[in-house]
N, C-alpha and C positions, 0 to 999 in steps of 0.2 A: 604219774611221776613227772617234775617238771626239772629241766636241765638249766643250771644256772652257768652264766661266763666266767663270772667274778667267783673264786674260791683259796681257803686259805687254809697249807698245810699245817697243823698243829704241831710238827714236832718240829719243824721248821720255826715255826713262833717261840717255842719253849727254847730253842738250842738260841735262839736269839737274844731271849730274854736274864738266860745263866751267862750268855757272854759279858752283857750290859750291866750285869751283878758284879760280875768280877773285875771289868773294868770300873768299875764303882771303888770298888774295895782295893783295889790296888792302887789309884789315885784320891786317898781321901776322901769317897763319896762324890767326886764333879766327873766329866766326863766335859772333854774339851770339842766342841764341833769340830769337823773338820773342815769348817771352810772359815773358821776363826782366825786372825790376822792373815790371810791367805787370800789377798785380792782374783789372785788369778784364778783358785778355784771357784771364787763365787761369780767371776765371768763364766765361768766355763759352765756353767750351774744356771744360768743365766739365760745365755746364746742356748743352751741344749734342751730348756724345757721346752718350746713350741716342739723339738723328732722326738721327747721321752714322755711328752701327755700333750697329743693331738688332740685328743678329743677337749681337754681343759682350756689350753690354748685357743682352737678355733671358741668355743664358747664366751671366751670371755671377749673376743676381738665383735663377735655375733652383738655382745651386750654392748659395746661402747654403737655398733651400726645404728643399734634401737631404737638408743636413745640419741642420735642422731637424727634420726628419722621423726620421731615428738617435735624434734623445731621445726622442721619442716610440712609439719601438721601447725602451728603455730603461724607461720610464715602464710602458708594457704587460707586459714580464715581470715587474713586480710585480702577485700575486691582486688584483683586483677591491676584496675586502672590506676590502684594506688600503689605499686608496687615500683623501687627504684633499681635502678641499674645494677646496685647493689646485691639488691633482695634477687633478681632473677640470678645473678655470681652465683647466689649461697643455695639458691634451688638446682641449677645446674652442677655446684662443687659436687654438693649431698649426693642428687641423683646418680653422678659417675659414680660416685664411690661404692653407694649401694646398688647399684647397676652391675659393680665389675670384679666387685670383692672376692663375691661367689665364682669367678669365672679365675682368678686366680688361689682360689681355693683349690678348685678343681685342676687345674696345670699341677699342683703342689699336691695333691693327692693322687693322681695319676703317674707322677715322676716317683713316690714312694710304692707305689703297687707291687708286689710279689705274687703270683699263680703258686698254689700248692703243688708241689714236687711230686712226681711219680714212684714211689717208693721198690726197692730193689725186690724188698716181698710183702707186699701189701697185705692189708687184711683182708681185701671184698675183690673176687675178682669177677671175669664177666658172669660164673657160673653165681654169681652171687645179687645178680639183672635180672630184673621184671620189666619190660617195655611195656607202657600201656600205650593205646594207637587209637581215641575213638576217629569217626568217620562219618559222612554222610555222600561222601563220591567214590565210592570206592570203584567206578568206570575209569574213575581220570585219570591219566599216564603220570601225572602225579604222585597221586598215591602209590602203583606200585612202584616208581623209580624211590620211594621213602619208604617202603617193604625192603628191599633192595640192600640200601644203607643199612637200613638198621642191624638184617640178618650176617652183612659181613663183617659185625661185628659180635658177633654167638652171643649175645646174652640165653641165660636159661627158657626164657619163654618171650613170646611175644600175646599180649593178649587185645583181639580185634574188638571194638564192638562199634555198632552199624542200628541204621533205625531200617525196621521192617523187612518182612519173611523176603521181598524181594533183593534188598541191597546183602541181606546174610548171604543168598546163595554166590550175590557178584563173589564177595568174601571172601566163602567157604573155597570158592574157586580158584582163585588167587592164593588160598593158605598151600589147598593141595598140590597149584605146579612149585611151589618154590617149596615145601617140606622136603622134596627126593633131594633137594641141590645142598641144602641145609637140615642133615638129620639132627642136631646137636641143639636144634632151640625147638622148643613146642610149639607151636602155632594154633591157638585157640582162638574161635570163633564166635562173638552171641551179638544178640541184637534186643534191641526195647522198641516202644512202639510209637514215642514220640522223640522227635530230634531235642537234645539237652545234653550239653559237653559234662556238664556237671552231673548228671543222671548215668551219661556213659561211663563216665569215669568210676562212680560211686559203687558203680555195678557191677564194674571191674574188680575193685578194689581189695573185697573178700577172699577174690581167690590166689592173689599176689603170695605165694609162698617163700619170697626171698627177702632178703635185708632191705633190698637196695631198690625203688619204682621210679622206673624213666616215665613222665608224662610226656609223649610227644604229640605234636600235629601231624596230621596226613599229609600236609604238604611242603616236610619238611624235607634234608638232607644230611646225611652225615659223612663228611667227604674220607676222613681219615679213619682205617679200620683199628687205629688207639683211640677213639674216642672214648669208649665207657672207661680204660685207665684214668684218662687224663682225669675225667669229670666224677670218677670215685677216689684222686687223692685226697683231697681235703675231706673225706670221711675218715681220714685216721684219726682223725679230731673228733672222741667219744660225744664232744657237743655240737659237734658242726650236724645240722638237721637238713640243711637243702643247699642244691650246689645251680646255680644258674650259666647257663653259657652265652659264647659269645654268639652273638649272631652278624650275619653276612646274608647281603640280599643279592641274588645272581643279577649280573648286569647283562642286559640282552642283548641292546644296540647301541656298544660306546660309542661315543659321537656322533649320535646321529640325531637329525633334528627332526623329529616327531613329537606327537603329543604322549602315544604310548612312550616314545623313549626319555622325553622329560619326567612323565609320569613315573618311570620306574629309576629312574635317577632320583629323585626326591625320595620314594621310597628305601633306597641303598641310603642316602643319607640320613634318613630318619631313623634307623636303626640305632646307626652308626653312632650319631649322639645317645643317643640310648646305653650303647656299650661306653663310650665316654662317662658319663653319669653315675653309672655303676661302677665301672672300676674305681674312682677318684672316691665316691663315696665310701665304699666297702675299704678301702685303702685306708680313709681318715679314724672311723670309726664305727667299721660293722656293717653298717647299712646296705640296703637299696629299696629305692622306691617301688621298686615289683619286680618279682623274679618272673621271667617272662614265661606264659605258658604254649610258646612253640617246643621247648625241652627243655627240662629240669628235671634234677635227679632229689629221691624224695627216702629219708626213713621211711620204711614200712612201717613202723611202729607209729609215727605221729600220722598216717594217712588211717590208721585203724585206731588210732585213739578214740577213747569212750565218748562217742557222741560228735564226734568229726566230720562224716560225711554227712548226716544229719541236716547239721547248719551248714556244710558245704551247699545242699541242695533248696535249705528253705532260710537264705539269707536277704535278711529287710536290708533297708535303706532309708534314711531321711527319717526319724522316731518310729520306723515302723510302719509308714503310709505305704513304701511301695516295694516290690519284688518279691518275696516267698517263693513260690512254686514255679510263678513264671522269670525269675531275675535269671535271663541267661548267659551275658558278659560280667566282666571283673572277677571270671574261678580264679583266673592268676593272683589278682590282689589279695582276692580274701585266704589261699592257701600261703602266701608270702603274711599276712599278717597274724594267721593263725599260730607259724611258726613261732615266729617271733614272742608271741603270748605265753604259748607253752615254755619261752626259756632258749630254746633250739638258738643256734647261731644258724649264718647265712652265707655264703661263701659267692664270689664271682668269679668263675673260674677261663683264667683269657689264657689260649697257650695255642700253637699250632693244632692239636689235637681236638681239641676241645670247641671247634667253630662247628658251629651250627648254617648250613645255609637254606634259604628259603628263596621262594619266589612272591613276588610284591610290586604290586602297579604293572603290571605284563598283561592284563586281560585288558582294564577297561579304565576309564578316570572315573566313571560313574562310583563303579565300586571303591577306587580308592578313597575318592570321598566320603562315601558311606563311611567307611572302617576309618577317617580321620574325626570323625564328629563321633564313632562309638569310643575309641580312645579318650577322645576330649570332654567324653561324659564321664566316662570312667574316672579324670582327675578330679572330677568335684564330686562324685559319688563316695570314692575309696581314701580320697585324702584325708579329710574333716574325718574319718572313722581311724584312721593311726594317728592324728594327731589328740585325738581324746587323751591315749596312751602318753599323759603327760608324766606317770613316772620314773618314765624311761629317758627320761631327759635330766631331772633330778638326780636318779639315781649315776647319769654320768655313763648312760648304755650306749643311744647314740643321739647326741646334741645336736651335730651337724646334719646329720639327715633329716632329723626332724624340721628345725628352724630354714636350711637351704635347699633341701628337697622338698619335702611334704608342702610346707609352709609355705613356700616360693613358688613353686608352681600353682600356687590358685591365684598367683598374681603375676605369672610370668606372660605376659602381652609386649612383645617384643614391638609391634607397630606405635603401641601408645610410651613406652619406656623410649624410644628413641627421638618420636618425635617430640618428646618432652625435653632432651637433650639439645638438639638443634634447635627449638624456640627459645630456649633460656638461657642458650649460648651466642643467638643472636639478640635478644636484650639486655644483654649484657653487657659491661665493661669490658670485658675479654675481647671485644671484638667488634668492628665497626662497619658491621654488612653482610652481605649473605655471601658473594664470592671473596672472599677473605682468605688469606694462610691458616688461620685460626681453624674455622669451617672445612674449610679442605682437609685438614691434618684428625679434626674428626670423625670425615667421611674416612678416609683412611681408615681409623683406628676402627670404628663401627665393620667396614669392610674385613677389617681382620679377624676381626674377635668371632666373627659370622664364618670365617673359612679356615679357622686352626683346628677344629673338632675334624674335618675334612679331609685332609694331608694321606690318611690311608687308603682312602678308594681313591685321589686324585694317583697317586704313587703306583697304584695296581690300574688305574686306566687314564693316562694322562690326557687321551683324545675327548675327555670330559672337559678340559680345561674350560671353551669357551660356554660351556653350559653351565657353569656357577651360576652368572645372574637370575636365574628361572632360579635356584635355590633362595637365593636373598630374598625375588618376590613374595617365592610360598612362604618362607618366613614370616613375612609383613599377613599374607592373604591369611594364614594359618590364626592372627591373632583373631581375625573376624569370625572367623569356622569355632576358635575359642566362646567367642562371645559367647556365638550361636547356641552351644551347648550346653554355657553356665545358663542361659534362660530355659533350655530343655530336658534338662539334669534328670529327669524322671522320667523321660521315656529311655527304657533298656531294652528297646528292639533291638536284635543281631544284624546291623545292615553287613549288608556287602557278601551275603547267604539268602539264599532263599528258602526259607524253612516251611512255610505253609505248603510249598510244592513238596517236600520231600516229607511232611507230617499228613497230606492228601495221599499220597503211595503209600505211606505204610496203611491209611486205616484200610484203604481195599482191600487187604490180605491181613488183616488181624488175624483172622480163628487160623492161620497155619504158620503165625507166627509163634515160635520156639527160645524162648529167651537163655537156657541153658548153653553152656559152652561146649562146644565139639572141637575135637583138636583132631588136625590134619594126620 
């Protein structure tokens, strides 16, 4: 069964259509518009279609960028050394504009944003929560401090799953001290015998007997015990299929000048654009580029659809040359794009209640890099596979996200899109030198456009202030680590985990591994 957005009541149509009859008949057969000699309704008609068809609006503004951009492809196949004062103006105008569009697209889809309402008596409540929880640390103080969260907020079950008979008994050990303190959620425990999110998850999935399945990370938080309300409003909406949240990266050492606490400041703010992204797009028209898999709440029904975890577990990439069995990152894209398929809507759900926090760059910078090149693989792997999904652009599903998310991020190199700005602003007419008013009023702007996404963790930790610049550099350094990735797109190793050590543990205790579930 596929859920459509778009539908259209028939009796609604008919009582419309015997109005327009009568009105027919009762003037002659014409039927006078009503914005006919009435200049100020057809301003008003006018000014109002960009807030009454976002998604028509941004498309068409997207179409005039394009073919802007075609001259500018025009412009370039003429050498360098031929090019006048002129020609760098028209390279530089272009560049701003398609450089900045998107960035006031997003201001303008962020300022229209609305979070789904908590409803006085909902349909789905906690008893109506399946938490799934895979793992592979279940030692770390982590983990249980995200046992923790989740149990105080009583969903009906919480289900564990762990690689190998030894991480089960960590597990099992952990369900039983915290079941006395929480009788009201079940606490079910199983384990497989190789580490795979996608495998744990899959394996879970069967035994979900409720509406509603939380996918979380182990090393997540959930600081408000409204969470599951907040993040099953937007299920009152019969087609809303997946609800994403906000996330927040805990800050460890505000102001403080370390490599960890840079590290983990770039982290908080990587998120952060992140939830920027999503709310402005979901706002305009529907979208997001990937509902994240730290938590997201999921139908039950589309995680057991015919043939769903299936391809969850043995999904290609690139015609098919690589991933199957072993593709271990992008679960979150391909369960974000799965939905989307089926029809399902997509919800982002931003509210006090509904934040997610995590922790991120606090260990090591090794690993953070690791996990920014498995990201940065993930955008050239998962992109090019939603944008095949060209009907959905056609049909007027969602235009913006397709063309300024999907499409923009395989080309969003923030080092080379600026320095392109500042050289063809210094060749230019506009300007007669490098230390210039001109130049300056750029760095400026560039400086701005780089620190508005920002303004929320600066506001909750203002002793960040002087650490901004280390964010501008990772910016620039992040287009390289980009590079890096569109050349290595095919390796989908899990960095920033050690899996071979924890797939070495479990084979030593095969024969007394147990894969069934036991509940505390």
């Amino acid at each position: 069964m596929s859920y459509t957005d778009d539908y259209t009541d028939s009796s609604d149509t008919e009582g419309s259509v015997s109005t327009v009859h009568s009105i027919q008949h009762a003037s002659g057969g014409q039927v006078r518009p009503a914005t006919q000699n009435n200049p100020s309704s057809l301003l008003t008609t006018i000014l109002g279609f960009p807030r009454n068809n976002p998604k028509q609006f941004i498309f068409f503004i997207l179409t005039i960028l394009l073919s802007w951009k075609l001259e500018i492809y025009s412009k370039l196949a003429t050498p360098f050394y031929d090019y006048t004062a002129g020609d760098w103006a028209t390279i530089f105008q272009y560049t701003f504009v398609l450089r900045y569009t998107r960035l006031f697209c997003n201001i303008w889809g962020s300022w229209r944003y609305e979070p789904s309402p908590v409803q006085a008596w909902p349909k789905w409540t906690n008893r109506d929560v399946t938490v799934v929880l895979p793992t592979i640390d279940p030692g770390n103080v982590k983990f249980v401090k995200c046992i923790i969260s989740v149990l105080e907020n009583r969903p009906a079950a919480i289900l564990i799953v762990t690689v190998g008979a030894k991480m089960r008994r960590r597990c099992e050990k952990v369900a039983r001290r915290y079941k006395k303190q929480y009788p009201s959620t079940r606490i079910g425990v199983s384990a497989i015998l190789h580490p795979s999110k996608r495998r744990q998850v899959a394996h879970a999935v069967p035994h979900v007997d409720t509406e509603i399945t939380i996918l979380a990370d182990d090393h997540v938080y959930w600081p408000s015990t409204e969470f599951i309300p907040s993040v099953l409003a937007p299920f009152e909406d019969n087609n809303m299929g997946v609800v994403a949240t906000y996330k927040r990266v805990l800050r460890t050492t505000p102001g403080k000048w370390s490599v960890i606490s840079i590290v983990n400041l770039i982290g908080c703010f990587y998120l952060l654009r992140h939830n920027w992204e999503l709310r402005a797009s979901n706002a305009i028209d529907g979208g997001v580029f990937v509902v994240s898999g730290r938590t997201a709440a999921y139908r039950t029904k589309l995680l057991k659809s015919m043939g769903f975890m299936d391809r969850f577990c043995r999904e290609r990439f690139f015609f098919g040359l690589f991933g199957g069995k072993g593709l271990g990152p992008d679960d979150d894209n391909f369960l974000t794009r799965e939905a989307y398929r089926h029809g399902w809507k997509v919800k982002f759900q931003q509210t006090e209640d509904s934040v997610v926090e995590t922790s991120l760059g606090d260990e090591n910078a090794v690993k953070f890099r690791g996990q920014l090149v498995r990201w940065a693989r993930t955008t050239f792997r998962s992109n090019p596979c939603m944008l095949r999904r060209v009907s959905d652009v056609y049909t007027w599903r969602m235009p913006y996200t397709y063309v300024a998310v999907y499409a923009a991020a395989l080309f969003n190199f923030a080092l080379f899109w600026d320095a392109t700005l500042f050289v063809s602003l210094y060749l230019s007419w506009h300007t007669r030198g490098v230390f210039t008013s001109e130049m300056g009023l750029l760095a400026l702007w560039v400086l701005w456009t780089k620190t508005i996404k920002l303004w929320p963790h600066i506001l909750r930790h203002p002793s960040d202030i002087p650490l901004i610049p280390c964010q501008i550099l990772f910016a620039y350094a992040h287009s390289l680590i980009k590079v890096w990735a569109l050349f290595t797109f095919w390796d989908c190793a899990w960095l920033g985990r050690n899996l071979d050590a924890v797939d070495a543990e479990s084979k030593e205790l095969r024969k007394e591994l147990d894969k069934h579930f036991t509940f505390a």
